[in-house]
C-alpha positions in Angstrom: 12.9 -17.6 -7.7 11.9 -20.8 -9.1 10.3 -22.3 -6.3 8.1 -18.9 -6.2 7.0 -19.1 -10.0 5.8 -22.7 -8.9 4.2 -21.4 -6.2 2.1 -18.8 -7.8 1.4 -21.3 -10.6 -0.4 -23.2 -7.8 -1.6 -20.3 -6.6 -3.3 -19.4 -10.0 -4.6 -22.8 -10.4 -6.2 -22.9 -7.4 -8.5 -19.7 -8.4 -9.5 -21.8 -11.3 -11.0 -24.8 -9.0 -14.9 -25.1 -9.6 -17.0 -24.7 -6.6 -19.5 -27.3 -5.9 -23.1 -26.4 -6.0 -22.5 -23.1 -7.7 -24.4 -22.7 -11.1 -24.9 -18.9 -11.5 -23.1 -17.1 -13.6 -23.7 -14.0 -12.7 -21.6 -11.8 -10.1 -24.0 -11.6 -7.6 -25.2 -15.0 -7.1 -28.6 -15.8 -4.6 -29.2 -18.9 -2.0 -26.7 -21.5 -1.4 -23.5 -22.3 -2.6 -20.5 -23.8 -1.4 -17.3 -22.9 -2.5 -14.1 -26.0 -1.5 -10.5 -24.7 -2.4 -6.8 -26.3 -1.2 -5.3 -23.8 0.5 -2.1 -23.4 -1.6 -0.3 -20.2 0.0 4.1 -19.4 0.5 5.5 -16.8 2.3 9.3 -16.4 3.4 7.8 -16.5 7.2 6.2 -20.0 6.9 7.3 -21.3 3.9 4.8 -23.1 1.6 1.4 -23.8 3.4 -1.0 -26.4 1.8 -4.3 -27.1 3.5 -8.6 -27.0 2.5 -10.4 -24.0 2.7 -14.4 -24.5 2.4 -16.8 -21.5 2.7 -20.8 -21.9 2.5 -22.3 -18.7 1.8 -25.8 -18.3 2.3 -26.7 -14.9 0.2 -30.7 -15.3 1.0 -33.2 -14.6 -1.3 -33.2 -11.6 -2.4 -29.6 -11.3 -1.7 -28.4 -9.9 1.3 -25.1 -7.8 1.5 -22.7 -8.8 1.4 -24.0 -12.1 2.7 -27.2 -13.9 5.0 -25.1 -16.4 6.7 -21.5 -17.3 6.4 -19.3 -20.3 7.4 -15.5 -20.9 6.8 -13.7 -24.0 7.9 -10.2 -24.3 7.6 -7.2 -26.3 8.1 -3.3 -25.6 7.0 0.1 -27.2 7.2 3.2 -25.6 6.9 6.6 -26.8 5.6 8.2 -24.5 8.3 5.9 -26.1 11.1 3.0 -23.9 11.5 -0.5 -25.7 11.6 -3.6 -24.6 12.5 -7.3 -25.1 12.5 -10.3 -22.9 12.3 -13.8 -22.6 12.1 -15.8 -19.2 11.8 -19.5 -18.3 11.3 -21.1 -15.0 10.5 -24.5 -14.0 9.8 -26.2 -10.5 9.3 -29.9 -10.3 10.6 -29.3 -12.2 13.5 -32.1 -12.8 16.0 -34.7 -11.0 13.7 -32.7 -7.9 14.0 -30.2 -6.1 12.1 -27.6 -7.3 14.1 -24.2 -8.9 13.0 -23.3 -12.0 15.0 -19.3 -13.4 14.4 -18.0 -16.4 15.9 -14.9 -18.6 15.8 -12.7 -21.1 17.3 -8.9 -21.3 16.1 -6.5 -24.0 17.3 -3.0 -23.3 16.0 1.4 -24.4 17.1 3.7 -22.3 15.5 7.8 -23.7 16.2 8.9 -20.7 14.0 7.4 -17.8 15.5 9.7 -14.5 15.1 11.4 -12.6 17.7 13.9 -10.4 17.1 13.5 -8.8 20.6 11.2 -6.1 22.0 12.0 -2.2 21.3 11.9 0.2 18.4 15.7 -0.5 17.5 16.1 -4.1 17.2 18.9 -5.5 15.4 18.6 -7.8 12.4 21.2 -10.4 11.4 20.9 -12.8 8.3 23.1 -15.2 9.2 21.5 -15.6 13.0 17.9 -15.6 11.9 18.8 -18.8 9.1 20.5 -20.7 12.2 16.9 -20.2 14.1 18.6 -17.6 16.2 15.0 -15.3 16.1 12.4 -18.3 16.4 10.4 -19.8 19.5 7.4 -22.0 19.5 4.2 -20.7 19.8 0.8 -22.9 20.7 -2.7 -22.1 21.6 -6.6 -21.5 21.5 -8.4 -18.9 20.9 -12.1 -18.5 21.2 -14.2 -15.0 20.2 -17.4 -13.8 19.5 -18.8 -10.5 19.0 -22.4 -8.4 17.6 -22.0 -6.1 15.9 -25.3 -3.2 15.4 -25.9 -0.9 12.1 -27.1 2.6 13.1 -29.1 4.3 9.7 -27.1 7.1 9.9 -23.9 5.2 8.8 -22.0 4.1 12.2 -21.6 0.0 12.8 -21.1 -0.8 17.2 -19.0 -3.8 17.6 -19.1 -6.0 20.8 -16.8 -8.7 21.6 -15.2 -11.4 24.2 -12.2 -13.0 23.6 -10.7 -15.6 25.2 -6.9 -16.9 23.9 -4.6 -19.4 25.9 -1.3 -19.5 24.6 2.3 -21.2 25.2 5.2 -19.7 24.6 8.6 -21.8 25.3 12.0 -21.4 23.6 13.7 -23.8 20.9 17.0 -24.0 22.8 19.5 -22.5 24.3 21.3 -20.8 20.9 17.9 -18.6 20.7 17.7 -15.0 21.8 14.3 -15.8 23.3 15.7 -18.4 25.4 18.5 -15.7 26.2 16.3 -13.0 27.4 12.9 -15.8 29.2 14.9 -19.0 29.6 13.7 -22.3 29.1 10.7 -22.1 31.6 7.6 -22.3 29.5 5.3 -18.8 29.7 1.4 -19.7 29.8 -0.6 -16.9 29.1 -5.0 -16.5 29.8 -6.8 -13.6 29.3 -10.9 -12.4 29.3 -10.7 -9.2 26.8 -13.5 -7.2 26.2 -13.7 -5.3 23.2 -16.0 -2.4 22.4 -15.4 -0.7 18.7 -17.1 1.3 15.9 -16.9 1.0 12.0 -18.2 3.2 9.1 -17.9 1.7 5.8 -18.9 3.8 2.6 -17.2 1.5 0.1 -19.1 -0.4 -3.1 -17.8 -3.5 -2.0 -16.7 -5.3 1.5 -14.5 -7.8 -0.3 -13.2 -6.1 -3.4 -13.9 -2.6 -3.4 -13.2 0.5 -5.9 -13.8 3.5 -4.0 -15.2 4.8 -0.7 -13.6 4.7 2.6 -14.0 2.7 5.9 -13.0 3.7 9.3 -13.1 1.7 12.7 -11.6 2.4 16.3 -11.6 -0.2 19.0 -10.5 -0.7 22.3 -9.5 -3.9 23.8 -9.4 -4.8 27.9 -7.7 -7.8 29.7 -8.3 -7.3 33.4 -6.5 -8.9 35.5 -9.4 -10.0 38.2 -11.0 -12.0 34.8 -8.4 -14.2 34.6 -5.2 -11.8 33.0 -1.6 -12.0 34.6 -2.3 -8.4 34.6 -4.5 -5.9 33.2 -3.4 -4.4 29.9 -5.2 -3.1 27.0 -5.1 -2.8 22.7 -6.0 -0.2 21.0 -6.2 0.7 17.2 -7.8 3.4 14.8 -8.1 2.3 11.5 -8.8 4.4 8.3 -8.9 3.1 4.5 -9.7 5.0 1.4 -9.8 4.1 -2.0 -9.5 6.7 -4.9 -10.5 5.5 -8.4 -8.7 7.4 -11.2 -10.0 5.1 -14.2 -13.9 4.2 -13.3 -14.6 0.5 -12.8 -11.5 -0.9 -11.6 -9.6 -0.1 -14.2 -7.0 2.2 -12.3 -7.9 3.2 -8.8 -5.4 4.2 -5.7 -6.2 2.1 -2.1 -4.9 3.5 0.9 -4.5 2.8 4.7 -3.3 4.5 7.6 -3.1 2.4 10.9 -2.7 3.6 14.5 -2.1 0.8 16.8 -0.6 0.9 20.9 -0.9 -1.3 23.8 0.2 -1.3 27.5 3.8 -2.0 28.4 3.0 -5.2 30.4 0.9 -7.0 27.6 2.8 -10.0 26.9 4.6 -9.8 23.5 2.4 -11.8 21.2 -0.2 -8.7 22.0 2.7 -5.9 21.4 1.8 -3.7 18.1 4.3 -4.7 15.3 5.8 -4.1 11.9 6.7 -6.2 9.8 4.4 -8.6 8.1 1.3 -8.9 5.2 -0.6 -7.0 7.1 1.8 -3.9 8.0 5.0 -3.7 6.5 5.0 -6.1 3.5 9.1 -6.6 3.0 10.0 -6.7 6.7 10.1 -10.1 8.4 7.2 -10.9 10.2 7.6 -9.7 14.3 10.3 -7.5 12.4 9.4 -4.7 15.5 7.8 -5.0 18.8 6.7 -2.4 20.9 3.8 -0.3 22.1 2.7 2.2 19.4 2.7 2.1 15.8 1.9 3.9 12.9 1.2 2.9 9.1 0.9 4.1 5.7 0.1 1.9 3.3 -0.4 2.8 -0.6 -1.6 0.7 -3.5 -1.7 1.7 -7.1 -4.1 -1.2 -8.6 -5.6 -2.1 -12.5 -8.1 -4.6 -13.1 -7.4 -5.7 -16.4 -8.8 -9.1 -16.6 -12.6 -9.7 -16.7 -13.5 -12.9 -18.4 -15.9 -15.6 -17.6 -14.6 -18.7 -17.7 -16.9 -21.7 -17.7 -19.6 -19.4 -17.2 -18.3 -17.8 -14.4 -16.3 -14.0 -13.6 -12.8 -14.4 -13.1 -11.1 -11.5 -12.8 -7.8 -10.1 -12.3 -5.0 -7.6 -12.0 -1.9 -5.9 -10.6 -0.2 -3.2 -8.8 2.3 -1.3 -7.0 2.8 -0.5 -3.4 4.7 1.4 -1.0 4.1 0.5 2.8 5.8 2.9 5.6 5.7 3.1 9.3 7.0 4.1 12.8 7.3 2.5 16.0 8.0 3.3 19.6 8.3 2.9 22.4 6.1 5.4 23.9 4.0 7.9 21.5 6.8 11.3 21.9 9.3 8.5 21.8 7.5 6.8 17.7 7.4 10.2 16.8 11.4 11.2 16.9 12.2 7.6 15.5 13.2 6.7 11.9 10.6 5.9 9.1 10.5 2.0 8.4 9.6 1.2 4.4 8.8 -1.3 2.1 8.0 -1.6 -1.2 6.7 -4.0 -4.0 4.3 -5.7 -6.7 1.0 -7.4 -6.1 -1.2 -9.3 -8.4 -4.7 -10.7 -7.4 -7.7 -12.0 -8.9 -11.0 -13.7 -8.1 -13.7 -16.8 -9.3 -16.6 -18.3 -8.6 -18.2 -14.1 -7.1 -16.1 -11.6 -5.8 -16.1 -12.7 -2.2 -12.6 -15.4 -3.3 -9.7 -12.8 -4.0 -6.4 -14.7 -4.2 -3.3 -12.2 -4.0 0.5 -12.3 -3.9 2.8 -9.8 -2.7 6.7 -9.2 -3.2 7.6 -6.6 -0.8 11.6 -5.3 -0.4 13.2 -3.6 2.7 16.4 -3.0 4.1 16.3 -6.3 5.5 15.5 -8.6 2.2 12.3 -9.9 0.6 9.5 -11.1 1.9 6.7 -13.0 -0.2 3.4 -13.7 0.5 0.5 -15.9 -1.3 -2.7 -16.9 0.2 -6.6 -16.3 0.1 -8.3 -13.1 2.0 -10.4 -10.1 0.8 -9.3 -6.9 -0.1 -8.3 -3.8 1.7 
């Protein structure tokens, strides 16, 4: 627990950094401003990842929402051996229009990627997973792009192409994936196509305090553009946030996922649990299979809202619960066993509300998990 304190103590810090270029002090800032941070996260999956995060935002003049143009560029280390590289640019009004142009390149090698097999009733072992029994290395590019239109009456259309190539090869022989693939590297290219739709009543993309925002997409890899063979993603998405004290001062988020995908997809594309973004508690990859289902539950209070060096930090705490089936078909994730976690998260921001730092400390059946980092809210 030590080495955690000192990690959210860097974590903490971090938030504190000035941002070069920025001089407003108010929350909603106008033109220009860059914002440079290290990248100080930990989690029990990867261990403690340093690295630089820069952002420009560009909020235009009269401010745009939630931004006129957008770039991130990123790089990260960890001490498990994860590293990757990315750079990603947005921009709303794109071409004159009302469009929503996205656009990013990732490069990333991962030597401690989970597996603990494919199914809804995979088996967990301690002992095996700390002698590497449940890791394989994981490499590759990925390359997107997608528009996405505002209708008036509420409804966002999102279209995409994405373009990953990944490697996938084991870590030895004393490895369950080398077990079940061998030692023959697996390459895998795809085209997908993605077609989705978003409607998003909340105050606030990055940190909001009521509203709701759903979205549904559809992803295709056929096999004649390049695919070993043609599968497809799908996922319905629905968040809702409930304030009980107005202005942040006690409000309850919510979020229930739906995700499946074709048998055949290659298992870095199976739907999951296990993870910051499912089940917080269960180790990452925990499940594999081909449909899901989520419920995630916050309780959160913003008590801190100071303004430090003449800009808002902010900050607070909360409680969560995170539950969630998984099957192998959708009769199948019905009849099977709830999944659960549990925990604490704190988070805060600087500089505007568009940096949110956050940690989690999820519990399960199978241990702790821990997670720090950068991101936006849900």
């Amino acid at each position: 627990m030590r080495r955690f304190f000192a990690v959210l103590l860097i974590a903490i810090l971090s938030l504190t950094a000035q941002a070069d270029e920025l001089a407003e002090s108010g929350d909603r800032p106008v033109g220009v401003h860059w914002g440079v941070m290290p990248v100080t996260k930990f989690s029990t999956d990867q261990g403690i990842t340093l690295g630089a995060f820069t952002r420009r935002f560009d909020y235009g003049a009269p401010p745009e929402s939630p931004f006129h143009t957008l770039l991130t560029l990123q790089t990260t280390y960890s001490s498990k051996g994860p590293r990757d590289a990315l750079i990603a640019f947005e921009k709303t009004g794109f071409a004159g229009t009302d469009l929503r142009f996205e656009s990013e390149f990732a490069a990333f090698k991962n030597p401690y990627q989970n597996y603990f097999g494919l199914g809804d009733s995979t088996s967990y072992s301690r002992d095996l997973d700390s002698r590497g029994f449940n890791h394989y290395t994981i490499e590759g590019l990925v390359f997107s792009n997608s528009i996405r239109k505002h209708h008036d009456f509420g409804l966002d259309f999102v279209l995409g192409v994405t373009i990953p190539y990944k490697n996938l090869y084991s870590n030895g022989s004393n490895t369950l994936y080398f077990q079940e693939f061998g030692d023959r590297a697996v390459h895998h290219f795809s085209m997908r196509l993605e077609i989705g739709a978003i409607i998003d009543r909340r105050d606030s993309e990055f940190i909001p305090s009521r509203g709701y925002r759903a979205s549904a997409s559809l992803e295709l890899a056929p096999a004649f553009l390049g695919s070993d063979s043609t599968f497809q993603r799908g996922e319905l998405d629905f968040r809702f946030l409930v304030p009980l004290i107005e202005n942040r001062w006690l409000l309850l988020a919510n979020q229930i996922r739906y995700s499946e995908c074709s048998p055949g997809a290659p298992i870095t594309d199976h739907v999951k649990l296990g993870s910051s973004g499912t089940l917080r508690g269960l180790p990452y990859n925990r499940f594999l299979s081909n449909h899901s289902a989520t419920l995630r539950s916050e309780l959160r209070a913003l008590f801190i809202r100071w303004h430090l060096f003449g800009m808002p930090l902010k900050g607070g705490t909360g409680i969560f619960a995170d539950t969630g089936k998984i099957g192998d078909t959708f009769p199948r994730m019905l009849t099977r066993p709830f999944q659960a976690a549990w925990g604490i998260t704190f988070f805060g921001s600087y500089f505007t509300d568009d940096f949110l730092g956050s940690a989690d400390i999820g519990f399960s059946k199978d241990g702790m998990g821990i997670y720090i980092g950068l991101g936006h809210a849900i």
